[in-house]
C-alpha positions as CSV (number, residue, x, y, z in Angstrom):
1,X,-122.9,67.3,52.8
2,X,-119.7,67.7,50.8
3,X,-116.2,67.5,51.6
4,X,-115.3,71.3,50.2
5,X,-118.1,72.2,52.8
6,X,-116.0,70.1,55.6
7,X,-112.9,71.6,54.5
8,X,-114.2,75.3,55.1
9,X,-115.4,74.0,58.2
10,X,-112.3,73.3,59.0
11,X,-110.3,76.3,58.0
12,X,-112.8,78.6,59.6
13,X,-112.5,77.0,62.8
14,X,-108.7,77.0,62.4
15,X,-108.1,80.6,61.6
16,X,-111.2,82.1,63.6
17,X,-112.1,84.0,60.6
18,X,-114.0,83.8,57.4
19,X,-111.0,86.1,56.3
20,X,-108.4,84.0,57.0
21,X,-110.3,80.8,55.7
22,X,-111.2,82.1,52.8
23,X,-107.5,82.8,51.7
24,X,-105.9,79.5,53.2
25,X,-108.8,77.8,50.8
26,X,-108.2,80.1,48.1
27,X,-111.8,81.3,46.9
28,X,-114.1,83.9,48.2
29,X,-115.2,84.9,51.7
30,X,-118.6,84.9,50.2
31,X,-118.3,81.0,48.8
32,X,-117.1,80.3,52.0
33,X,-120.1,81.5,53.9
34,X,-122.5,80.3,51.6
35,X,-120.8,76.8,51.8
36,X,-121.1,76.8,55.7
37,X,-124.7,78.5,55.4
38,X,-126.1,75.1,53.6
39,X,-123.8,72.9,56.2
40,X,-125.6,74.1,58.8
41,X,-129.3,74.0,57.3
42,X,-128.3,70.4,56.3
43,X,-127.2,69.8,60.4
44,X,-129.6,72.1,61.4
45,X,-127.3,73.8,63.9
46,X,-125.4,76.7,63.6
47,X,-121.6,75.9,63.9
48,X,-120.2,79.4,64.7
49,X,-120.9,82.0,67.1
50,X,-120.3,85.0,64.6
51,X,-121.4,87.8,67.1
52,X,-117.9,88.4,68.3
53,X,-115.0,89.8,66.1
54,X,-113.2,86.3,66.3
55,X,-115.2,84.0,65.3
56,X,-115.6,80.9,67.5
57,X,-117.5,77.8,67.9
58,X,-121.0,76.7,69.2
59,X,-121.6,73.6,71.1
60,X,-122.5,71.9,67.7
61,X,-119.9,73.1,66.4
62,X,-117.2,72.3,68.5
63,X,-119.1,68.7,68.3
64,X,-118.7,68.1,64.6
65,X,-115.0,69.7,63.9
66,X,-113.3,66.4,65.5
67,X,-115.3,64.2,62.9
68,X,-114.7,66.5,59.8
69,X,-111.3,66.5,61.3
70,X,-111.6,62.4,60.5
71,X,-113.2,62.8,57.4
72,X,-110.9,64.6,55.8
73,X,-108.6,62.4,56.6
74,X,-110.2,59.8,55.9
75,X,-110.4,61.4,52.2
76,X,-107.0,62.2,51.7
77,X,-105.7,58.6,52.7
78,X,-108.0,57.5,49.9
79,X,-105.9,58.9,47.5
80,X,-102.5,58.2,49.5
81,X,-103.5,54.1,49.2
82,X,-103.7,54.6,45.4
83,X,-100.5,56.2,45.3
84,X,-99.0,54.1,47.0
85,X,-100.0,51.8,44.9
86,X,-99.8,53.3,41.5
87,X,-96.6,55.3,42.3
88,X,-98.6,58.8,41.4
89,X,-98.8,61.4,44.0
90,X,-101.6,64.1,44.3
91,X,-103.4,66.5,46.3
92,X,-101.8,68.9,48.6
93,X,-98.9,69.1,50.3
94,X,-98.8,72.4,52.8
95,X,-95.5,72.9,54.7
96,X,-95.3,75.2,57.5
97,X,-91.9,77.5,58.1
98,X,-90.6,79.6,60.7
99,X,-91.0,83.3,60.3
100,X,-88.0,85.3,59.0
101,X,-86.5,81.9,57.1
102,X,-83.9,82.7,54.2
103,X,-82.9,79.3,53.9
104,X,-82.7,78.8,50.0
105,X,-82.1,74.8,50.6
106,X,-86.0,74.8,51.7
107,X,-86.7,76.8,48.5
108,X,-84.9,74.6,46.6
109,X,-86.8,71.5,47.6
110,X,-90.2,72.8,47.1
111,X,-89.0,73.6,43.4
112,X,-87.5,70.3,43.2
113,X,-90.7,68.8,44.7
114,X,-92.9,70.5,42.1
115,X,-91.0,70.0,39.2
116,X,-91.4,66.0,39.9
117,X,-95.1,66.5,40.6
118,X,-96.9,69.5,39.2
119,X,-100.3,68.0,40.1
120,X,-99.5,68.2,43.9
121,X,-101.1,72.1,44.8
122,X,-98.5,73.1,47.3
123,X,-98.7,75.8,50.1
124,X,-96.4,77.5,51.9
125,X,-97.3,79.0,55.4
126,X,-95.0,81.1,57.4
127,X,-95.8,81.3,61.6
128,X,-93.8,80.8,65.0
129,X,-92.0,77.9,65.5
130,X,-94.6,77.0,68.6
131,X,-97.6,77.5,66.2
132,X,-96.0,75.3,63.6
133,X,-95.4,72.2,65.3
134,X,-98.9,72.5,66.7
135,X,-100.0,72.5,63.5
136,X,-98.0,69.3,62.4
137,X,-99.0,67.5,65.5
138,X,-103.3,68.5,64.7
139,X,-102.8,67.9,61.4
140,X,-103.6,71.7,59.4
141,X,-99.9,70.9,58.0
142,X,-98.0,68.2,56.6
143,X,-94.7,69.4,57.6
144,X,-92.9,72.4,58.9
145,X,-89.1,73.7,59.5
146,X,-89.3,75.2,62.7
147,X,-86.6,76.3,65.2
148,X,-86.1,74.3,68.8
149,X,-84.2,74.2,71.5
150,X,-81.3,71.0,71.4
151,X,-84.0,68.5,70.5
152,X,-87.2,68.6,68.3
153,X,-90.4,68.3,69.8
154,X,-91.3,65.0,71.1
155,X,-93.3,62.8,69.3
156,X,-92.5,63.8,65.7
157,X,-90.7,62.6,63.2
158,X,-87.3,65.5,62.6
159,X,-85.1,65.9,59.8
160,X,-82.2,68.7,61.2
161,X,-80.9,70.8,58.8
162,X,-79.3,72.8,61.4
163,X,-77.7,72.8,64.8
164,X,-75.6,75.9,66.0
165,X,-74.3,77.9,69.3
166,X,-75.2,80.8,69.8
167,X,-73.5,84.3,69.1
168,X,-73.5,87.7,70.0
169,X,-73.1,90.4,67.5
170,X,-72.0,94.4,68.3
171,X,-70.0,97.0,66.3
172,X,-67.0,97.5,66.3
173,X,-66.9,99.8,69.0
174,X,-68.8,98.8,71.8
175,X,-67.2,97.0,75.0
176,X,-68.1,93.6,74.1
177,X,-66.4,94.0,70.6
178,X,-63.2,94.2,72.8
179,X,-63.5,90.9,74.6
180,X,-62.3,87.5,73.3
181,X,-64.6,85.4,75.1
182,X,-68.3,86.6,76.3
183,X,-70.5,84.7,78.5
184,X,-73.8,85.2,79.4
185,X,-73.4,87.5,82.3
186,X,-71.4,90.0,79.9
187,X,-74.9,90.8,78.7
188,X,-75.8,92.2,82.0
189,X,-77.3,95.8,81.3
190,X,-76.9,95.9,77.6
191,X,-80.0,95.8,75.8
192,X,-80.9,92.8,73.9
193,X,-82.1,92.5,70.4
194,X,-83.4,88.8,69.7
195,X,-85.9,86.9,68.3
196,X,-89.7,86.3,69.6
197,X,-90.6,83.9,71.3
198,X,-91.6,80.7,69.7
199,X,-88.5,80.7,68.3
200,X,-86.1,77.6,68.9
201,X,-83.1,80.6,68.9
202,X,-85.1,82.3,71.8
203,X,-85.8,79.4,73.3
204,X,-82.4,78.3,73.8
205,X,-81.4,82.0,75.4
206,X,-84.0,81.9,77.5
207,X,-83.1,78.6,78.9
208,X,-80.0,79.6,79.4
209,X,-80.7,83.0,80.8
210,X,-83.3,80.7,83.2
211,X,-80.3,78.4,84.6
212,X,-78.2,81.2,85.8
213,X,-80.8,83.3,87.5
214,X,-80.4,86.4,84.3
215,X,-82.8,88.6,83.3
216,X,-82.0,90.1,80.2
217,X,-83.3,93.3,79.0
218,X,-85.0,92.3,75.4
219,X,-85.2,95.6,74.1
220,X,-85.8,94.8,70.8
221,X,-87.4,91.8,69.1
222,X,-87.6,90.9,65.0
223,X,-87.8,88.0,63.2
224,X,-85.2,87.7,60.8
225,X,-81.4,87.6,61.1
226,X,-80.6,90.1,59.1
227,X,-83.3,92.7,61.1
228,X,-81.4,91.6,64.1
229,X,-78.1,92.4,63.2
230,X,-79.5,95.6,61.2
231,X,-80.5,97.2,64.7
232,X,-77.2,95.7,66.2
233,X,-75.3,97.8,63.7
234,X,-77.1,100.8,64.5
235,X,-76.1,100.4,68.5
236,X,-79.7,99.6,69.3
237,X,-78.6,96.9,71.3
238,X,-76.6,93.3,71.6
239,X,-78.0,91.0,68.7
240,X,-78.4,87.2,69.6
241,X,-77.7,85.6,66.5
242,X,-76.9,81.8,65.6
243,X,-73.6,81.3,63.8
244,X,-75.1,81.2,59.9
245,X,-76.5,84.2,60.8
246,X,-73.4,86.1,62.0
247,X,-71.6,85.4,58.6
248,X,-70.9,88.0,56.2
249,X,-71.1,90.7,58.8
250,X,-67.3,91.1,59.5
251,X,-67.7,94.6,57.9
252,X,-70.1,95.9,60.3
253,X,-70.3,94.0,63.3
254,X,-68.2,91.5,65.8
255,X,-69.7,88.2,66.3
256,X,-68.9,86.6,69.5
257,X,-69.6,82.8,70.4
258,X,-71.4,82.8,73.7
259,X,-68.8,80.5,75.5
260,X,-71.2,79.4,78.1
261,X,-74.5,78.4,76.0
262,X,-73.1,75.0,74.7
263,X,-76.9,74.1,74.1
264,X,-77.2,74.5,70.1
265,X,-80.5,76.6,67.9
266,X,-81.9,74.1,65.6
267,X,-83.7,74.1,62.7
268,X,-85.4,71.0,61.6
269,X,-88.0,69.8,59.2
270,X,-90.9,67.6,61.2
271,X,-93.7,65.6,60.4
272,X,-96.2,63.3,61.8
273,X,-94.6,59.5,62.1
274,X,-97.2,58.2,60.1
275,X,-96.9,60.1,56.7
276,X,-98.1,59.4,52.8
277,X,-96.3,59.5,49.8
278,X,-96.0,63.2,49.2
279,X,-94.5,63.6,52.5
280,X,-91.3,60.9,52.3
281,X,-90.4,62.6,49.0
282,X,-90.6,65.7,50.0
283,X,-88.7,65.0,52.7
284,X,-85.9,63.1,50.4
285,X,-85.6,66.3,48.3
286,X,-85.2,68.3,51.1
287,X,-82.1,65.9,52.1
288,X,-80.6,66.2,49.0
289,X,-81.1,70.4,49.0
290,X,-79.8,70.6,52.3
291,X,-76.7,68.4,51.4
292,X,-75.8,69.3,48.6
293,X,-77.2,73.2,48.4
């Protein structure tokens, strides 16, 4: 039994799919079969029920994946103890972040990061802000820059970047353009484009919506700011935007601060309280790139 055959373990059981695995561990989805092939002749239990078009876990399976789980942890900390001693960091770092990010600051500190240690194999994986912090908290990432609502998730470490009310966004000449304050039950039949959810953004809308008894017609959902306020501008509906994401669009639309949703749209960076090396550095670049960007 090897660790690389643990690992694939792992990432099958993780992304469901010898796919998926196959390109989070960067070889083949032949290698990756093969590997699991010999795990399981060397357990002498098959691990996977590959009949279905997900593929999911047997008994035995479900059995062994919290003890690979500890064993590559196990691993890992191995070399974080000698880095810690010896000042050298290695391995991997993956960071998770939020789907439809632009945030150069987060770009810059990954750059930053691998200039100071180009042995570290860095990866970058983009997914809701719900799935990412699940991922944090079970380990598949190190770290992730995800959206919440006011607070960050309990039970992790946070670094905010970000904190911002919430704004609407229309052209020019639609009725709320007119108005110099909005509130929440301006919105009332206008169509709504916002983010998904898992989103700290929608989360924070739908809260809000929640408290006062609203039932907003999403009409439209995207991921990114800049789809958002696209549809906006093409009267496809009322964009709900934080307030970095409003700027710059004088020219085509009229941002709004929703006077009644005090409760700000985070973005934060989180981790696991008890991180290695590669981690607190990370996290110290990303300080300084979000400073100073």
């Amino acid at each position: 039994m090897e660790l690389r055959q643990l690992e694939y373990f792992v990432a099958v059981a993780d992304e469901r799919s010898f796919t998926r695995a196959a390109e989070r561990v960067h070889i083949s989805q032949s290698g990756v079969s093969a590997q699991i092939r010999q795990l399981e002749r060397e357990l002498g239990a098959e691990l996977f029920d590959r009949s279905a078009r997900d593929v999911t876990l047997t008994v035995a399976g479900k059995a062994a994946l919290e003890h690979a789980r500890a064993a590559l942890a196990a691993a890992g900390a191995v070399g974080q103890a000698v880095g810690e001693v010896t000042g050298l960091i290695r391995g991997r770092l993956t960071v998770g972040m939020v789907s439809g990010c632009t945030l150069t600051p987060l770009f810059d500190a990954l750059a930053a990061f691998h200039r100071a240690h180009p042995g570290v194999e860095l990866s970058l994986l983009e997914d809701s802000s719900d799935r990412l912090t699940e991922g944090v908290r079970d380990g598949t990432l190190d770290m992730a820059l995800i959206g919440a609502a006011a607070t960050a998730p309990e039970g992790l470490d946070a670094l905010t970047v970000i904190s911002e009310r919430l704004v609407v966004a229309v052209p020019p000449g639609h009725p709320l353009a007119r108005r110099r304050k909005v509130v929440l039950d301006d919105l009332t039949g206008h169509p709504i484009v916002c983010m998904p959810p898992g989103t700290g953004l929608r989360a924070v809308f739908d809260q809000a919506c929640a408290a006062r008894g609203l039932r907003p017609t999403i009409a439209l959902e995207a991921g990114a700011g800049d789809a958002l306020a696209g549809l906006a501008a093409r009267g496809l509906g009322v964009a709900v935007l934080s307030a970095s994401m409003a700027e710059g669009l004088d020219d085509v639309l009229v941002a709004r601060t929703l006077a009644d949703v005090e409760t700000p749209a985070l973005l934060a960076l989180v981790c696991r309280p008890a991180h290695g090396p590669a981690v607190r550095d990370f996290l110290a670049h990303a300080r300084r790139a979000f400073t100073h960007p």
